[in-house]
C-alpha positions in Angstrom: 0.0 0.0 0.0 0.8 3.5 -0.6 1.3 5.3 2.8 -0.6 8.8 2.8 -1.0 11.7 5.2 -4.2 14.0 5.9 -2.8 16.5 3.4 -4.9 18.0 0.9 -4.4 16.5 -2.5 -3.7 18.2 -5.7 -3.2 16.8 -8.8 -2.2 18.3 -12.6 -0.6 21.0 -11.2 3.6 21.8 -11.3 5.6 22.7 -8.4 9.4 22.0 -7.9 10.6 18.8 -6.0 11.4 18.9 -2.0 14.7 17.2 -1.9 14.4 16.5 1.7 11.1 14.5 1.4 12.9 12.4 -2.1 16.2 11.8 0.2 13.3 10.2 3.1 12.5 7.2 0.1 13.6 4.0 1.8 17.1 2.5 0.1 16.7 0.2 -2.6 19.7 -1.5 -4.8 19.5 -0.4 -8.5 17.9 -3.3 -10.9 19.8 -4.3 -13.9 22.7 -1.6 -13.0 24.1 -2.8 -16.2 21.4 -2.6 -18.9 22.1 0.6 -21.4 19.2 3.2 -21.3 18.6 6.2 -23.0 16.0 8.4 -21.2 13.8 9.0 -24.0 12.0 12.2 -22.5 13.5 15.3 -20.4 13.5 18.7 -20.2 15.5 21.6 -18.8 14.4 24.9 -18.0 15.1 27.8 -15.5 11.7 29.4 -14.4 11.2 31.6 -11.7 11.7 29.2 -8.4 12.3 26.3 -10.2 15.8 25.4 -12.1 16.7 22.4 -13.3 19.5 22.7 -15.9 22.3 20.0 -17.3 24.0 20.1 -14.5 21.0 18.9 -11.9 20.0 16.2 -14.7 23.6 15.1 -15.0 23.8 14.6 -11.4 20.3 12.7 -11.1 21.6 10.4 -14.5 24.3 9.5 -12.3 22.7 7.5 -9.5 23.3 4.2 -10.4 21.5 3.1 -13.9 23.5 2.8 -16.5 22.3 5.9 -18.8 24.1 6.6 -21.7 21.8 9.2 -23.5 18.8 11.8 -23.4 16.7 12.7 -25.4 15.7 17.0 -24.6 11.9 17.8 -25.1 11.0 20.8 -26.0 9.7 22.9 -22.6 9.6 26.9 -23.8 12.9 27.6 -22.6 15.6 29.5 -23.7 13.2 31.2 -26.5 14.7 34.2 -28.8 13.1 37.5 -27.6 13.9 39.6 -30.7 13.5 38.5 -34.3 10.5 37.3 -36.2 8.2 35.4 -33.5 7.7 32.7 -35.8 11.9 31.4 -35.2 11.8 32.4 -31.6 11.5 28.7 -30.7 14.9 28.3 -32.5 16.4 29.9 -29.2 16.1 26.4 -27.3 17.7 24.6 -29.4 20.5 27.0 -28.5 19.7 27.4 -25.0 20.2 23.1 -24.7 23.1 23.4 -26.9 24.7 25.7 -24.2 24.3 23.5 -21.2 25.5 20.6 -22.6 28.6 22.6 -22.9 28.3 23.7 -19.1 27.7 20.4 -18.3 30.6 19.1 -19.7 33.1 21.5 -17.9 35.8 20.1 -19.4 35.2 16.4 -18.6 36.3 14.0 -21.0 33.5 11.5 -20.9 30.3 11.2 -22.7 27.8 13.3 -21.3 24.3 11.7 -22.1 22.2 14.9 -21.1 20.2 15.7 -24.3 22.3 13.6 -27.1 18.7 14.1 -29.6 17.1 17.5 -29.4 13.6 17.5 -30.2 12.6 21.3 -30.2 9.3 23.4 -31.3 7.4 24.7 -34.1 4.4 26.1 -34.5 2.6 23.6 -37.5 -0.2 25.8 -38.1 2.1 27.7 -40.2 1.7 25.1 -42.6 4.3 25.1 -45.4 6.2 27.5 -43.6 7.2 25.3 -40.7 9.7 23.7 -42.5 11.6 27.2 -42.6 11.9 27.2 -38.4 13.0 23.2 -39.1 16.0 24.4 -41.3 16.4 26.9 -38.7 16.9 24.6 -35.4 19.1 22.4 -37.4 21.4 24.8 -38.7 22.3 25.2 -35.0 21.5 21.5 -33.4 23.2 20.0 -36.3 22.4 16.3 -36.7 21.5 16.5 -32.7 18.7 18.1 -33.7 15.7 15.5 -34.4 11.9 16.2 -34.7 9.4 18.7 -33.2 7.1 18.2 -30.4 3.8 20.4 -30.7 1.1 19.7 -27.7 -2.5 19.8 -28.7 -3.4 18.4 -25.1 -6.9 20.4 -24.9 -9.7 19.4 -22.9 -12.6 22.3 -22.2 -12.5 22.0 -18.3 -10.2 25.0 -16.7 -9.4 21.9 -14.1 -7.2 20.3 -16.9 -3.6 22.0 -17.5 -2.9 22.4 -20.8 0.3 22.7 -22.8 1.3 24.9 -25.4 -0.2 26.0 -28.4 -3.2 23.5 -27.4 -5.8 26.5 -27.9 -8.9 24.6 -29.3 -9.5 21.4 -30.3 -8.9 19.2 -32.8 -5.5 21.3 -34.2 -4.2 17.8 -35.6 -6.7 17.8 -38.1 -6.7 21.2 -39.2 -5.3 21.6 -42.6 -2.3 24.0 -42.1 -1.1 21.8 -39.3 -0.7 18.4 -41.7 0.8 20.8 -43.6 3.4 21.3 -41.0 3.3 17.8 -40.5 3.9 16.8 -44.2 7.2 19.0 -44.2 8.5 17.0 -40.9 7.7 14.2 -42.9 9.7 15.5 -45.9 12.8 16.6 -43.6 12.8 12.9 -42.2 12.1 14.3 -38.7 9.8 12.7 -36.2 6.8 14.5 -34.4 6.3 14.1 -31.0 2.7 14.3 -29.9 0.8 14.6 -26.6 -2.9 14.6 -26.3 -5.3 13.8 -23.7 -6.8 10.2 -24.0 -10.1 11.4 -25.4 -8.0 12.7 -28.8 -6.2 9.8 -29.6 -8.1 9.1 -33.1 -6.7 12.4 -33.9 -3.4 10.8 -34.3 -4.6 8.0 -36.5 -6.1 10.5 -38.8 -3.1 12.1 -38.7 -0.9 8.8 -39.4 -3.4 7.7 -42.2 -2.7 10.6 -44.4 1.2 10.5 -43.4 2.4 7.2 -43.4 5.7 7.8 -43.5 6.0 10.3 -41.0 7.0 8.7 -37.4 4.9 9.9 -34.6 5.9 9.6 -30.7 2.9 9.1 -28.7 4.0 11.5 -25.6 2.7 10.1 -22.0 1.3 6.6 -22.8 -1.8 8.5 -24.6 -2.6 10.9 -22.2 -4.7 9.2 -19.3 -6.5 11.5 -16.9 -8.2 10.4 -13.6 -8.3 14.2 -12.0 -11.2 17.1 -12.9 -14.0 15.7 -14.1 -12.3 12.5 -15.2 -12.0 11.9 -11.2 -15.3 10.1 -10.9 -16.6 6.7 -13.9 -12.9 6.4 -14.0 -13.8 2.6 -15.2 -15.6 4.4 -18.2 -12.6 6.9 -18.6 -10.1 3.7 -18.4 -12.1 1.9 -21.1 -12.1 4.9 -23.9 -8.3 5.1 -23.1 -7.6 1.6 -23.5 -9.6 1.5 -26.7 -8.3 4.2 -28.6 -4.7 3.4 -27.5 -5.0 0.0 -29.1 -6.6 2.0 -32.5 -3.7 3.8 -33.0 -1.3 0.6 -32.6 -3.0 -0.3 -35.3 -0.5 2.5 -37.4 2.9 1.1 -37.5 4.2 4.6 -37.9 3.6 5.2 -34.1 5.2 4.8 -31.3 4.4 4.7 -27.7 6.8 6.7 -25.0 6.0 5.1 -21.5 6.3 7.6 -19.0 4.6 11.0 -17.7 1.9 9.4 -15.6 2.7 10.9 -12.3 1.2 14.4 -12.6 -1.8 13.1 -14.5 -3.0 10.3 -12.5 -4.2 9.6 -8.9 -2.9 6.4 -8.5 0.1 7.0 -6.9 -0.7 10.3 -4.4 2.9 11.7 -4.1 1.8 15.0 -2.8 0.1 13.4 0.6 2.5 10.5 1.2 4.5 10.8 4.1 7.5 9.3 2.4 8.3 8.6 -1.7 6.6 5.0 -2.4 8.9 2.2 -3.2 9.3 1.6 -6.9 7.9 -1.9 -6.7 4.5 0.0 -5.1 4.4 2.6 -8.0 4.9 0.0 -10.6 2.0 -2.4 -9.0 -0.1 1.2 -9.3 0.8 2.1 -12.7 1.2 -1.3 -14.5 -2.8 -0.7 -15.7 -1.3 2.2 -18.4 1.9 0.8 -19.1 0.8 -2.7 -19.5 -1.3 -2.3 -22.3 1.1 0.4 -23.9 3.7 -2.1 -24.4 0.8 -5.0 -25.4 -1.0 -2.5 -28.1 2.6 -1.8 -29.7 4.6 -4.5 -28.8 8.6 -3.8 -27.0 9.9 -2.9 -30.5 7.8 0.2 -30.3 7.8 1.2 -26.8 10.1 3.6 -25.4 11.0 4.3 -21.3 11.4 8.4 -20.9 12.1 10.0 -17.3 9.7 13.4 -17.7 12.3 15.5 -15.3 12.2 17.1 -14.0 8.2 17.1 -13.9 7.8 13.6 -12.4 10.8 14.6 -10.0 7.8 15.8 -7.5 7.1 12.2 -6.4 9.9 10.5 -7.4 14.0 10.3 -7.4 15.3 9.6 -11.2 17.4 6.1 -9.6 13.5 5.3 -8.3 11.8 6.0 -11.2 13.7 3.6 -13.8 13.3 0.9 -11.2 10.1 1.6 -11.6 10.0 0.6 -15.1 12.4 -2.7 -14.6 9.9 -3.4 -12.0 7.1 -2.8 -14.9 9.1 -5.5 -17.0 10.4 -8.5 -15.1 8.5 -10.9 -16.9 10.0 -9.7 -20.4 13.0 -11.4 -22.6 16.1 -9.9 -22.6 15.4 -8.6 -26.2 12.4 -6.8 -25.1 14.2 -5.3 -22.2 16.5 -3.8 -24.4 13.8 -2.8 -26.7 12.0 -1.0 -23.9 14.9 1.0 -22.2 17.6 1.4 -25.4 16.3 0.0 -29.2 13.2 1.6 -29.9 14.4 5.1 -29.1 17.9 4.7 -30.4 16.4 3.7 -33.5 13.7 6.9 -33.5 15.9 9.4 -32.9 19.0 8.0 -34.3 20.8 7.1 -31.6 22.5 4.0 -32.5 26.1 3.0 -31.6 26.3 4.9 -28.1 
């Protein structure tokens, strides 16, 4: 059981992690110390109250798993103030650029913050996008790997929502397959999060792009908070569905991971002291489960979300959470889950 206290709870919201109550988490040995993972989602940022740069990630990467890349997703930081607003995203491709160099200091050995870059553009510029696209990889280089653009939109003010997701249904509109098409075209991939009720908005979008590879942020976007708090059987059910409907698309992939701001399984913000990772996998194997049985391991991908999931849980917890997720699997699917699939999306091979 997950121990709780008498605090108030409150999910979907972001607040920066208390150290001292993550360094109260019971000792556990690492699982698997030796199995290669790259970390297939992370961010960096430094917002008012809240910094978490290269050199914070670095320092969690190093706590025992065996983590020998990152993949940086794209968080609104670091943006251009001057110039033409449509390139101002181009900034955090330069802004990540800049602390892996910090983060290095000098050292010698691979540094496996942010090896892939996947930054922002705004696709309902349609043909334009691939302008901004030219633009981030004349400064990322071949580090430089796809565009994630959040349509997350649900009408309830109790749902957060990310940016540009300003109405619904923007992955149908017309200008954003556009944008889409010219991702496509540049042989980039698009990383996607939407809520679990929009999910056939990525097989439309699939259908008409079969050759562009999607990233299905946050195992499809579950929600159990707001008004998805109470039938959350019913809520459950429509996920489950439309996550196995867009399986069916073999140009999309599943990144397992995000769950603990979204969900109320694991109550992080009353528990006295972080759950064990064997307890967090027991409460989350209902979503990550059926991710890796709708797609199979070869299309399944582990990603941390820090510093974001950092509120409930240390990043040497976390991926043995996942190994704990994955006992039962082969050898070859374990190092589908943690290195191959992602390796093989963003390009990430021979690490």
């Amino acid at each position: 059981m997950l121990e709780c206290n008498s605090r108030a709870f409150t999910i979907g919201t972001l607040s920066p992690p208390d150290e001292q109550w993550l360094n109260s988490a019971e000792t556990e040995y690492v699982l698997f110390p030796g199995l290669p993972i790259i970390d297939s989602h992370h961010h960096l940022w430094n917002r008012p109250g809240f910094r978490y740069l290269a050199g914070e990630l670095l320092a969690d990467m190093k706590t025992g798993h065996n983590v020998v890349a990152g993949v940086f997703v794209e968080c609104e930081s670091g943006y251009r103030t001057q110039g033409p607003p449509e390139l101002m995203p181009v900034g955090e491709t330069q802004f990540v650029l800049d602390q892996i160099d910090a983060a290095k200091n000098g050292a010698a050995e691979r540094n496996p913050v942010a090896s892939a870059i996947v930054g922002f553009a705004d696709l309902t510029a349609g043909t334009a996008t691939r302008e901004v696209l030219e633009a981030h990889q004349a400064i990322g280089g071949a580090r430089f790997k796809g565009v994630r653009f959040q349509s997350n939109w649900d009408e309830s003010g109790a749902i957060r929502r990310g940016a540009p997701a300003i109405r619904p249904g923007m992955l149908r509109e017309r200008a954003v397959q556009e944008g889409l098409r010219a991702v496509s075209e540049m042989g980039l991939t698009f990383d996607s999060y939407v809520f679990f009720n929009q999910l056939l908005d990525i097989c439309e979008v699939a259908d008409r792009l079969p050759n562009l590879r999607i990233v299905l942020n946050h195992c499809g976007g579950p929600l159990t908070y707001g008004p998805y708090a109470d039938q959350k059987t019913d809520h459950y059910v429509i996920w489950r569905r439309n996550l196995e409907e867009v399986a069916l698309r073999s140009n999309v992939f599943c990144k397992i991971g995000g769950l603990l701001s979204r969900t109320t399984a694991y109550n992080y913000i009353d528990a006295d002291r972080p759950a064990r990772s064997r307890d967090i996998a027991e409460a989350w194997k209902k979503w990550i489960e059926p991710c890796i049985e709708a797609f199979g391991a070869g299309r399944c991908m582990f990603g941390s979300n820090f510093p974001v999931d950092k509120m409930g849980v240390s990043y040497s917890s976390l991926w043995n959470v996942y190994k704990h997720s994955i006992l039962a699997a082969s050898d070859a699917e374990r190092g589908e889950l943690f290195y191959g699939t992602a390796s093989r999306i963003y390009g990430l091979s021979g690490l």
